[in-house]
N, C-alpha and C positions, 0 to 999 in steps of 0.2 A: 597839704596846705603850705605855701609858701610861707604866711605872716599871720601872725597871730599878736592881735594888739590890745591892750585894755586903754580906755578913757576913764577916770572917777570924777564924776561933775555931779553936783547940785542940779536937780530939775524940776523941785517942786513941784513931782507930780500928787497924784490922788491915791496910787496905790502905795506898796512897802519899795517894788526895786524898779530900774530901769535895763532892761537888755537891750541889747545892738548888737543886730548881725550882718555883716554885709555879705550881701548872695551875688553868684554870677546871674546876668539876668535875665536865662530862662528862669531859673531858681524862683526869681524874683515874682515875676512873673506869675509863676505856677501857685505860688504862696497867695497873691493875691487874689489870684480866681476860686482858691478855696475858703479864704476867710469872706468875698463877698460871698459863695455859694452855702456857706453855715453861718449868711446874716450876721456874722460879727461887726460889731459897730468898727468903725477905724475914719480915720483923719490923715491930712498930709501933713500937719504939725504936730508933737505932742499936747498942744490947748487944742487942738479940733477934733481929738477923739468923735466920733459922733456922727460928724458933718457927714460923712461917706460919701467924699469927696474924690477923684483922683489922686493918686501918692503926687505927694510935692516935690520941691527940692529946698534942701537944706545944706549948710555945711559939715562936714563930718570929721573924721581922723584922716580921712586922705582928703578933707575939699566935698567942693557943691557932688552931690551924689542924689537922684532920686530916692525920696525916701515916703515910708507906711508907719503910721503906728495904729495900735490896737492893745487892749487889754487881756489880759488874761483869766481864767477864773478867776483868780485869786489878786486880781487888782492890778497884777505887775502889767508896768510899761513896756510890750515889747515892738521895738524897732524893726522895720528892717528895710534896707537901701543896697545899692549898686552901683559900682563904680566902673561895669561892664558896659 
C-alpha cells in the first residue's frame, strides 16, 4: 500500500460508522458484482442507499472518484470508490 489516509467527517447517516475504501478498479468492480449478486441494496450517494442505482461519482480525499455505498448488517455505511 503506498498511502494510507483517514478522513473524520460528520455524515448523518442511519447507521453507527461510516467506512471508505478506495479500490483499484478491477477491485472496484468485482465488489460491485457481488453486492448486486447477494441483492444488497446500495446507491451512488450515501442518501440513495436503496435506489440500486449505478455507482456515482462524488468527491473524495484525492477528488471526484467513482463511488458505491451500501450498508452493512450492522447499519454501517460502507463506501467504496476508485481513483483507478
Amino acid at each position: 500500500m503506498d498511502a494510507f489516509q483517514i478522513q473524520l467527517a460528520p455524515w448523518n447517516t442511519e447507521g453507527y460508522e461510516h467506512y471508505a475504501f478506495a479500490l483499484p478498479r478491477a477491485e472496484f468492480d468485482a465488489v460491485f458484482a457481488r453486492v448486486q449478486a447477494a441483492g444488497i441494496e446500495f446507491g451512488p450517494s450515501f442518501h440513495q442507499v436503496g435506489k440500486n442505482q449505478r455507482p456515482g461519482e462524488e468527491s473524495g480525499a484525492q477528488g471526484p472518484a467513482p463511488t458505491l455505498y451500501f450498508y452493512d448488517p450492522n447499519k454501517h455505511l460502507i463506501e467504496i470508490r476508485t481513483y483507478g
